[in-house]
N, C-alpha and C positions, 0 to 999 in steps of 0.2 A: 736434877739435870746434869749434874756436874760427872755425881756417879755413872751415867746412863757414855757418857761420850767421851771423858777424859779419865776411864778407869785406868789406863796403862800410863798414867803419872798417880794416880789414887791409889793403887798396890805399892808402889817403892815407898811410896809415904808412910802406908801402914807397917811394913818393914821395917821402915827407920824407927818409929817410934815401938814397936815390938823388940827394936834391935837385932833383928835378923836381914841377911843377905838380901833376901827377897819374899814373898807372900803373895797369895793367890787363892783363891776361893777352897783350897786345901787346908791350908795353915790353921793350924786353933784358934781361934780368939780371934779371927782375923774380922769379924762383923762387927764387934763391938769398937772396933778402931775406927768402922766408917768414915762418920760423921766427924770425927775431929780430923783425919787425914782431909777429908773435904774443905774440912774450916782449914787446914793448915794452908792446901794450898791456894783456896779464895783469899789470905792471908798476902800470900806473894804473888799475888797475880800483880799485874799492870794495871792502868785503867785500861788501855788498848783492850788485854784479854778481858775484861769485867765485860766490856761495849762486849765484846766477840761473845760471850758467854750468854750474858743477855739477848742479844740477837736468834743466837740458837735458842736459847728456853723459849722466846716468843713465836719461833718457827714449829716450834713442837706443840706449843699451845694449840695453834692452830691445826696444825696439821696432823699430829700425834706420834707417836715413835717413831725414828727411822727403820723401814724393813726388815733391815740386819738385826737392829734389835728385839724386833717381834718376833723373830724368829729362835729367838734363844732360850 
């Protein structure tokens, strides 16, 4: 979920821990950082963003991808 809507904070993430500038579905190695760039930032979320985060995941349960992303 987290992947799917909050990639343009999940790329500087994987940057940071790759130690480069920035990353993007180009960069080498840049998959295997996924998941921990996602833990990092579920990490520093708020509760406010968790609730917001939640909310969305339960909207897509239901409903299933948003358009934009079906389309990619």
């Amino acid at each position: 979920m987290l992947w799917w809507t909050w990639q343009s904070d999940v790329f500087p993430e994987i940057a940071s821990i790759i130690e480069l500038k920035t990353a993007d579905t180009n960069t080498p190695g840049w998959f295997q950082h996924r998941q921990t760039a996602a833990k990092n930032l579920l990490d520093k979320m708020t509760e406010a963003e968790r609730v917001k985060l939640r909310e969305e995941a339960d909207k897509m349960a239901k409903n299933g991808l948003p358009e934009d992303i079906q389309q990619k």
